[in-house]
C-alpha positions in Angstrom: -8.7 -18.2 -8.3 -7.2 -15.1 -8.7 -3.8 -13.9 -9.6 -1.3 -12.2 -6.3 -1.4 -9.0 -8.8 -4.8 -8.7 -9.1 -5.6 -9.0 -5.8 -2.7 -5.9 -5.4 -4.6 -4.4 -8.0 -7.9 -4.8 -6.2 -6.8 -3.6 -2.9 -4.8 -0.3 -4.2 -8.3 0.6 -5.7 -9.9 0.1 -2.7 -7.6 2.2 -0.6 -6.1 -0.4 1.1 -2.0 -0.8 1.4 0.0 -2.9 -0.2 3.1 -5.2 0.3 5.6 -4.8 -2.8 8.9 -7.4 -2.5 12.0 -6.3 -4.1 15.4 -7.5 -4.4 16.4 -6.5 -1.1 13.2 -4.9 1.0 9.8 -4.9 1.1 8.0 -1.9 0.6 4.4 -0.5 1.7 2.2 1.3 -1.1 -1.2 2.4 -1.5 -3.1 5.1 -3.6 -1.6 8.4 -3.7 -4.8 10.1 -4.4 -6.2 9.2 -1.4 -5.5 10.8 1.9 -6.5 8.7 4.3 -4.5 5.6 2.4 -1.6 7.5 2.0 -2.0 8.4 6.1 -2.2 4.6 7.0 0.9 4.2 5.2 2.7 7.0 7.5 1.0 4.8 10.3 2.3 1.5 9.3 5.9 2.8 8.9 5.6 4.7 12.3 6.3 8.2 10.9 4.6 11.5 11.6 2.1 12.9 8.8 2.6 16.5 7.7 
Protein backbone atom coordinates (compact mmCIF):
# COMPACT_ATOMS: atom_id res chain seq x y z
CA UNK A 1 0.00 0.00 0.00
CA UNK A 2 1.09 3.18 -0.76
CA UNK A 3 1.00 6.52 0.95
CA UNK A 4 -1.93 9.53 -0.61
CA UNK A 5 1.51 11.61 -1.12
CA UNK A 6 3.18 9.26 -3.03
CA UNK A 7 0.70 8.50 -5.21
CA UNK A 8 0.57 12.68 -5.68
CA UNK A 9 4.02 12.36 -6.22
CA UNK A 10 3.67 9.67 -8.73
CA UNK A 11 1.03 11.24 -10.77
CA UNK A 12 2.74 14.91 -10.92
CA UNK A 13 5.66 13.05 -12.57
CA UNK A 14 3.63 11.48 -14.89
CA UNK A 15 1.95 14.59 -16.05
CA UNK A 16 -1.12 14.02 -14.58
CA UNK A 17 -3.15 16.70 -12.29
CA UNK A 18 -3.50 16.73 -8.96
CA UNK A 19 -6.00 17.49 -6.16
CA UNK A 20 -4.36 19.62 -3.19
CA UNK A 21 -6.97 20.31 -0.03
CA UNK A 22 -6.32 23.28 1.97
CA UNK A 23 -7.92 25.02 4.81
CA UNK A 24 -10.57 26.45 2.79
CA UNK A 25 -10.38 25.14 -1.09
CA UNK A 26 -9.16 22.67 -3.01
CA UNK A 27 -6.74 23.34 -5.62
CA UNK A 28 -5.67 21.64 -9.06
CA UNK A 29 -1.74 21.25 -9.79
CA UNK A 30 0.31 19.47 -12.04
CA UNK A 31 3.88 19.86 -13.57
CA UNK A 32 4.77 23.26 -14.69
CA UNK A 33 7.30 21.97 -17.11
CA UNK A 34 5.07 20.38 -19.01
CA UNK A 35 2.72 21.95 -21.49
CA UNK A 36 0.24 19.84 -22.13
CA UNK A 37 -0.24 19.21 -18.09
CA UNK A 38 -0.21 22.65 -17.42
CA UNK A 39 -3.11 22.92 -20.51
CA UNK A 40 -5.30 20.30 -18.84
CA UNK A 41 -5.25 22.21 -15.87
CA UNK A 42 -6.65 25.51 -17.83
CA UNK A 43 -9.24 22.81 -19.08
CA UNK A 44 -10.27 21.48 -15.75
CA UNK A 45 -10.80 25.04 -14.41
CA UNK A 46 -12.60 26.12 -17.62
CA UNK A 47 -10.30 28.96 -18.53
CA UNK A 48 -8.78 29.96 -21.84
CA UNK A 49 -4.96 29.06 -22.50
CA UNK A 50 -2.68 31.85 -23.79
Amino acid sequence: MTSPVADAIDAALRGELIVLPTDTVYGIGTRPDRPEATAAVFAAKGRPTG
